[in-house]
C-alpha positions as CSV (number, residue, x, y, z in Angstrom):
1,X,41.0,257.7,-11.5
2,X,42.8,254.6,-12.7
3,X,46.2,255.1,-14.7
4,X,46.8,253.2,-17.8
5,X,48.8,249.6,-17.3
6,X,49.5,249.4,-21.3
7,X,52.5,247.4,-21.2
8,X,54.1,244.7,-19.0
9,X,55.0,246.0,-15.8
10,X,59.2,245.2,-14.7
11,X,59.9,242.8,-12.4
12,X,60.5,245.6,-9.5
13,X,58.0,247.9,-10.4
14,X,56.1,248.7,-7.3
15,X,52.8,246.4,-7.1
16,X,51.8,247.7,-3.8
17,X,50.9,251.0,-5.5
18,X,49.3,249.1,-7.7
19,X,46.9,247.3,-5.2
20,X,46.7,250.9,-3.6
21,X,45.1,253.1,-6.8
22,X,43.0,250.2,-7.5
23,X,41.6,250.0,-3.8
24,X,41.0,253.9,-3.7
25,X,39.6,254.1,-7.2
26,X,37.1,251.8,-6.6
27,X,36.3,253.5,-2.5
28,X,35.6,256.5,-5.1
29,X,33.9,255.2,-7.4
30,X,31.5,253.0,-4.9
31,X,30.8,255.9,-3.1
32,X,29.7,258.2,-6.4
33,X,27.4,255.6,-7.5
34,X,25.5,254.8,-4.3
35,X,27.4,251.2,-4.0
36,X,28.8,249.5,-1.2
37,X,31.9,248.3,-1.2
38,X,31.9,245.6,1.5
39,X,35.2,244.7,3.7
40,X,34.7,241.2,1.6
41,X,34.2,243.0,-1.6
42,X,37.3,245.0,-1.0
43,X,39.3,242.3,0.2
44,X,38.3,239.9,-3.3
45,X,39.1,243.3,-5.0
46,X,42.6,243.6,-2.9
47,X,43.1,239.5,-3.8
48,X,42.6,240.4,-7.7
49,X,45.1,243.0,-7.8
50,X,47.7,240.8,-5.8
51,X,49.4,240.2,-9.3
52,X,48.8,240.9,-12.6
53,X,47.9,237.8,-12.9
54,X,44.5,236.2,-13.5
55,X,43.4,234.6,-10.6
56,X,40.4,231.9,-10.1
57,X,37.4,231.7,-8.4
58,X,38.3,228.9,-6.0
59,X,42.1,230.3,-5.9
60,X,40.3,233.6,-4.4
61,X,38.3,231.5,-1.9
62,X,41.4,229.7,-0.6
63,X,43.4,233.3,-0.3
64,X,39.8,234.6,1.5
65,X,40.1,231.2,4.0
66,X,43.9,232.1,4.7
67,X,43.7,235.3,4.7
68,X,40.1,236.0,7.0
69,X,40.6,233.2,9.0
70,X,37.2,232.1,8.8
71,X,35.2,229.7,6.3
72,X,33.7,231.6,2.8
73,X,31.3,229.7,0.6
74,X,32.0,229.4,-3.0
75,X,28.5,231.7,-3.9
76,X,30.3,234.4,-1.7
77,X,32.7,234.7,-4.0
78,X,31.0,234.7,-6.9
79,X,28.3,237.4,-5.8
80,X,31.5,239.7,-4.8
81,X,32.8,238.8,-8.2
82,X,29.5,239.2,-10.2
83,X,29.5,243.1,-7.8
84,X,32.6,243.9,-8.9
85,X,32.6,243.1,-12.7
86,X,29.1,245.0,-12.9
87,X,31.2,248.1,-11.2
88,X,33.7,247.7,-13.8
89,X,36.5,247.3,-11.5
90,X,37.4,244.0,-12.9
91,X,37.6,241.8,-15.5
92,X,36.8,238.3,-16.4
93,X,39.4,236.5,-18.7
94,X,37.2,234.3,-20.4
95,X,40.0,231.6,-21.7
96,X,41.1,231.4,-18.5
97,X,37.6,231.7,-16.9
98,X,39.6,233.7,-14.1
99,X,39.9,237.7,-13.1
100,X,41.5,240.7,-13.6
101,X,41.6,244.0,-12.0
102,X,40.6,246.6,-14.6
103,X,42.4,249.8,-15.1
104,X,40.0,251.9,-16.0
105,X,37.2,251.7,-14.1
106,X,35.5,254.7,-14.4
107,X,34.6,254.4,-17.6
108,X,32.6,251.5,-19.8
109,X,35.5,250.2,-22.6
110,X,36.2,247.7,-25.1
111,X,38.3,244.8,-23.8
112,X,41.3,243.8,-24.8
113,X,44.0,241.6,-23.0
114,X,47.7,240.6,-23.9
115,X,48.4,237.2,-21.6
116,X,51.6,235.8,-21.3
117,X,51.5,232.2,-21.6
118,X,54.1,231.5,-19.5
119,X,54.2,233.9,-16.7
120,X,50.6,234.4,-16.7
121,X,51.0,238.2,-16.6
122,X,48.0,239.9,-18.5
123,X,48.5,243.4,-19.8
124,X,44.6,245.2,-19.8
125,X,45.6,247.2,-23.3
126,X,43.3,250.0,-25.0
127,X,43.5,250.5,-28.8
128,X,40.4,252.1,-30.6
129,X,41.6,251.0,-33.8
130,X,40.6,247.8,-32.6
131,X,37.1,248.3,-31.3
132,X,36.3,250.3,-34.6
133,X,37.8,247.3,-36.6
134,X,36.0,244.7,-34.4
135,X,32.7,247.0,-34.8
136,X,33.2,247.8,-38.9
137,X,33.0,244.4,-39.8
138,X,30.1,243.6,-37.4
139,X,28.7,246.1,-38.8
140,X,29.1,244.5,-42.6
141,X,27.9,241.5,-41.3
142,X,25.1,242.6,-40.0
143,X,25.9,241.4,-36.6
144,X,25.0,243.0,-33.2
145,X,27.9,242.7,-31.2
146,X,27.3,241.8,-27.3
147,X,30.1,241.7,-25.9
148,X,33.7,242.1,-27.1
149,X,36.9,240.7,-25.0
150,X,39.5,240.2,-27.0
151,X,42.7,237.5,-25.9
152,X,46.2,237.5,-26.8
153,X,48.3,234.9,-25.9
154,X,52.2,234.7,-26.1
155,X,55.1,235.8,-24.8
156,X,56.3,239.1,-22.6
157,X,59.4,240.9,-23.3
158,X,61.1,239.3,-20.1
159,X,59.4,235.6,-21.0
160,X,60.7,235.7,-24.4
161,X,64.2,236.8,-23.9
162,X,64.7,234.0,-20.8
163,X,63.5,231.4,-23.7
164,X,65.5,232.7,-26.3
165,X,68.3,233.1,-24.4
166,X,71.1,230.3,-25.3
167,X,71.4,227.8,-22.8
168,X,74.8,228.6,-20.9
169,X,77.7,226.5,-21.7
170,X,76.1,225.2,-24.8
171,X,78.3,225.9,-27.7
172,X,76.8,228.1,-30.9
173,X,74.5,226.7,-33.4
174,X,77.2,226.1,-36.8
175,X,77.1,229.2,-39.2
């Protein structure tokens, strides 16, 4: 099934197989539980995965306009969205109130994101240690946990070394 996308991808990584795994895993995973995966399904699944970036609602319908040539209704969308988060093959980033393709699919899994705030690329990241912490102190507080999604925001590798990269021809900050 879906392969692990724990760290930002580089900038010539190749997306297309990307778009690809996420396409066939979720033919697969359609088919196994008696789903459909409609050509407008698909194609908002094929729209998510266009980056790794979260994308909107109404961004989606624009791409759907351009891309199908025909008029989409904004509840078309969201029923293909609503299909494909109950399938688990994506993601909703709540902060953002926009979507994600999710990497792992076949399987239900504690949520949690790492979002660049300045490219916008979002990392899908799985670390136990975190659900069990998240869980363990529920737990102590009596709380029944619902839902977890947990958000980082800063900076990727290649987003933090563009900003702290000296500006070129500036002279050196004085020792």
């Amino acid at each position: 099934m879906a392969r692990r996308r724990d760290a930002f991808p580089p900038p010539d990584h190749d997306h297309a197989a990307c778009v690809g795994r996420a396409l066939g895993d979720a033919e697969a995973l359609c088919v196994a539980r008696g789903e459909r995966l409609t050509e407008l399904r698909r194609r908002v699944l094929e729209l998510v995965w266009g980056s790794h970036k979260p994308v909107g609602a109404y961004a989606l319908l624009a791409q759907l306009r351009a891309a199908m040539g025909k008029e989409q209704a904004p509840p078309t969308v969201y029923r293909a969205l609503e299909f494909l988060r109950a399938q688990g093959l994506v993601h909703r980033i709540e902060s953002l109130n926009a979507f994600v393709g999710c990497d792992r699919p076949d399987r239900p899994h504690a949520v949690q994101f790492m979002i660049c705030r300045d490219c916008r690329t979002t990392v899908e990241v799985h670390d136990d240690g975190i659900a069990e912490a998240i869980g363990a102190a529920a737990g102590r507080a009596g709380f029944t946990v619902q839902g977890r999604v947990v958000e980082l925001s800063g900076l990727c590798r290649a987003c933090a070394a563009r900003v702290s990269a000296p500006a070129r021809g500036a002279s050196p900050a004085p020792a």
